[in-house]
C-alpha positions in Angstrom: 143.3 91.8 98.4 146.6 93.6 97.5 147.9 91.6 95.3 144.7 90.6 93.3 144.7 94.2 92.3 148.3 94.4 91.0 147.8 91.0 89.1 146.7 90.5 85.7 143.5 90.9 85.5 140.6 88.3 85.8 139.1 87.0 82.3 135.6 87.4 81.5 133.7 84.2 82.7 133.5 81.7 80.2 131.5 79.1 82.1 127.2 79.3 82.2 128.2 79.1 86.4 130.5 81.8 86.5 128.1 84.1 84.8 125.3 83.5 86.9 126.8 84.2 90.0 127.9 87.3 88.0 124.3 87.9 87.7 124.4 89.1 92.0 128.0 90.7 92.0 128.2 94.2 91.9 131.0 96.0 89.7 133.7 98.7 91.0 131.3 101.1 91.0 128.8 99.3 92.7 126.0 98.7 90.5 124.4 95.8 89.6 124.5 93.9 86.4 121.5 95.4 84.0 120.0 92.1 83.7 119.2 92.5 87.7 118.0 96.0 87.6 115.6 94.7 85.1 114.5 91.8 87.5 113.6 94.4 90.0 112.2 97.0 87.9 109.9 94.2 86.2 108.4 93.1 89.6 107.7 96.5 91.2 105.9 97.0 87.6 104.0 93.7 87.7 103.2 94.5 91.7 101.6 97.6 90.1 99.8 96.3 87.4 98.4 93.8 89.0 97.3 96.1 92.4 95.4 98.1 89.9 94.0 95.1 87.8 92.6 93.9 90.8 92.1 97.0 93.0 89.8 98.7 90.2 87.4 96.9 89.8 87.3 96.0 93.7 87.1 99.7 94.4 84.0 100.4 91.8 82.0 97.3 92.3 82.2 97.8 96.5 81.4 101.2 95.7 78.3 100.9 94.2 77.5 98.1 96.6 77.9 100.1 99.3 75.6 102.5 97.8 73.1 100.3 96.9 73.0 98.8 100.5 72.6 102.3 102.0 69.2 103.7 101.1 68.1 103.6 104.6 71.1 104.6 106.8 71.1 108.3 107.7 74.1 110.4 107.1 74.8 113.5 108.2 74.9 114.8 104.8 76.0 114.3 101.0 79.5 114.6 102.1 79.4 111.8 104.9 77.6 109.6 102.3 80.3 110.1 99.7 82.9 109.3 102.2 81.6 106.2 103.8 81.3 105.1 99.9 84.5 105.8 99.0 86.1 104.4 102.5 84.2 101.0 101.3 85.5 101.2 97.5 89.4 102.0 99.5 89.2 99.0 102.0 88.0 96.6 99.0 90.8 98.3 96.7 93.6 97.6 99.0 92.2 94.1 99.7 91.9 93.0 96.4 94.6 94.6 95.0 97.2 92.9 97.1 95.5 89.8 96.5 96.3 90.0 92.9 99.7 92.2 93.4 101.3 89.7 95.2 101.0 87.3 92.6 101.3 88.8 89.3 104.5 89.7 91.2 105.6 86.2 91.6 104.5 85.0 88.8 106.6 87.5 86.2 109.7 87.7 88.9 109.9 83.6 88.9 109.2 83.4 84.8 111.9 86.8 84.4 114.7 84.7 87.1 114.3 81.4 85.0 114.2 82.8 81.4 117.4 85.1 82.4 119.2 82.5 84.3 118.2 80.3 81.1 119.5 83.2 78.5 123.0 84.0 81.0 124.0 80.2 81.6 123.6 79.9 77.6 124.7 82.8 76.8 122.1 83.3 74.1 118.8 84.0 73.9 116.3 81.5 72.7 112.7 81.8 72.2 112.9 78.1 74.1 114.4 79.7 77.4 111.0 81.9 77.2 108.9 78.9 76.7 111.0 76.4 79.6 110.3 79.5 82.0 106.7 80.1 81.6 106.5 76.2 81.3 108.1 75.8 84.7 106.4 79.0 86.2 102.9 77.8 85.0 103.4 74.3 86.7 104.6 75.6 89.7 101.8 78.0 90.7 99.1 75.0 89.4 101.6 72.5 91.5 98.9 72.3 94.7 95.8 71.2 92.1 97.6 67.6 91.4 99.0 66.3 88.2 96.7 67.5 86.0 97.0 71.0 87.4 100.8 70.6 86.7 100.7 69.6 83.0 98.0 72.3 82.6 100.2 74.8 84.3 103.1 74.0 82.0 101.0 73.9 78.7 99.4 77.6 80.0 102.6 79.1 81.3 104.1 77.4 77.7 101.7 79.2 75.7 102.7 82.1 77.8 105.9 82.0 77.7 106.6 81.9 73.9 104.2 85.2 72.8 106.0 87.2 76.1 110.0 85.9 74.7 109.1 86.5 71.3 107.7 90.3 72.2 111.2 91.0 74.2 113.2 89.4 71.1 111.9 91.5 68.8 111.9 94.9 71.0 115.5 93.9 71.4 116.2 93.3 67.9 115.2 96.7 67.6 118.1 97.3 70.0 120.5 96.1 67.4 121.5 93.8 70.4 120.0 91.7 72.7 121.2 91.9 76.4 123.6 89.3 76.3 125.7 90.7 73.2 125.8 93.8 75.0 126.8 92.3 78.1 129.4 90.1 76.6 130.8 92.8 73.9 131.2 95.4 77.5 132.5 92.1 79.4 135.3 92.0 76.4 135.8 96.0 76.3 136.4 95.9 79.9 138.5 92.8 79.9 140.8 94.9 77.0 140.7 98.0 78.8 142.7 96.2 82.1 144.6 94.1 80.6 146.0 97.2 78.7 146.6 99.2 81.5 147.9 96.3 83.3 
């Protein structure tokens, strides 16, 4: 390890291999590349989303089932009644919610891995890495309904795909630089930086 640190330093990759294993290497001050972070932050988000696009309107419609299946049990009072309602709306929230959490989560984590990967391996960013990813993420969660689930998959997770890579081109246009510019210009800077103190 010695002398690695007293050597010149290490050019930035140049290969799409080298900058994809880059992706899971932390730097000297052990952080993670930003691309990474965003990976993560992105599924916790999606796990949210969609625990409260399921949970919701789980949690209302048990709810007012609940109530509407109760006229004739006896409660001790207005309280116990409002309780047992809500414990029905909670139990139906959690269920459903996961149901649905679990998989918006896998869907956006798998379509944000491949579009990245796609974008860091070129080293550009296309609106066609957007539409391979939701075409590949599309197929492979309509993979178990046969071929015609596949190609209908692809053509959804397509149509997906190119609407969600054009919204994050443009938000970081408005940047002035998309993630990969920034990463390669602070790949170059930091490159400079230890070759000059070197």
């Amino acid at each position: 390890a010695a002398p690695a640190r007293f050597g010149r330093p290490a050019p930035p990759p140049q290969t799409g291999w080298e900058r994809l294993s880059e992706l899971w290497q932390r730097d000297e001050l052990q952080r993670y590349p930003e691309e990474t972070v965003n990976l993560i932050k992105a599924a916790f988000t999606a796990g949210l989303a969609g625990w409260l696009y399921g949970g919701l309107p789980a949690f209302a419609s048990a709810r007012r089932a609940f109530i509407e299946r109760s006229h004739g049990e006896l409660f001790q009072n207005r309280a116990d009644a409002v309780q047992s309602a809500h414990r029905a709306g909670l139990r139906s929230f959690i269920r459903y919610g996961w149901r649905w959490s679990w998989r918006v989560t896998a869907f956006v984590t798998i379509f944000n891995m491949v579009s990245t990967g796609l974008s860091v391996y070129r080293d550009k960013t296309t609106i066609s890495n957007f539409a391979a990813a939701g075409g590949f993420t599309g197929a492979l969660f309509r993979m178990n309904l046969g071929l015609q689930g596949l190609a209908g998959g692809m053509v959804f997770g397509t149509a997906f795909g190119i609407p969600a890579g054009g919204l994050l081109m443009a938000l970081q246009s408005l940047a002035g630089e998309s993630l990969q510019e920034k990463r390669s210009r602070e790949r170059r800077e930091l490159y400079e930086r230890k070759l000059a103190e070197w």
